[in-house]
N, C-alpha and C positions, 0 to 999 in steps of 0.2 A: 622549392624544388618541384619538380612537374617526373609524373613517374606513371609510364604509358602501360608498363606490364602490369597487367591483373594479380599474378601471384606475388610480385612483388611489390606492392599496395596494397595485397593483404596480412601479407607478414610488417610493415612497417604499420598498420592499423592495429595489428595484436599487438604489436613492442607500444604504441602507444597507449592503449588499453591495460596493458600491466603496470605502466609508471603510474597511468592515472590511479589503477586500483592499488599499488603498493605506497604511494608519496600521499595521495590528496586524504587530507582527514577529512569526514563525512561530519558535517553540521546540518540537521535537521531547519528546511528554511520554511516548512510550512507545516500542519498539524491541522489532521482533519478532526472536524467536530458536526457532531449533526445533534438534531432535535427529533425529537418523536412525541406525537402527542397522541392520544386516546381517548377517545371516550370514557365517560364514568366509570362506566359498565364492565370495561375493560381493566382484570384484576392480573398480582404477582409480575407484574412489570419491573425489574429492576436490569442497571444499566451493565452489562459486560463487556468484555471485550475479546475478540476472537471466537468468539462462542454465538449459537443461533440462539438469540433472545427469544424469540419469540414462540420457540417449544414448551417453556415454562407457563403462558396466558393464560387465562380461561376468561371468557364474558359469564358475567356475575348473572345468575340465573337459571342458565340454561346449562 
């Protein structure tokens, strides 16, 4: 179906927008993972999540 009015292309975009969010179960298809590496030197590194890691650091010495 071809639909030339703007307002009404955006109401059939929200109606479609609602089925998707109310029907479609959400299956996670990716998972981010990262690496960090550090120098020796580089002390109290431990992994979180959500949270700013790197407030807890200190370089061993100084």
């Amino acid at each position: 179906r071809i639909v030339a009015d703007l307002t009404e292309r955006e109401n059939i975009y929200k109606q479609a927008e609602e089925i998707v969010h109310e029907d479609v179960p959400r299956i996670p298809v990716v998972w981010a993972t990262s690496t960090t590496v550090f120098r020796n030197d580089v002390k109290g590194y431990t992994p979180v999540v959500f949270r700013d890691w790197y407030e807890y650091l200190w370089i061993e010495g100084q």
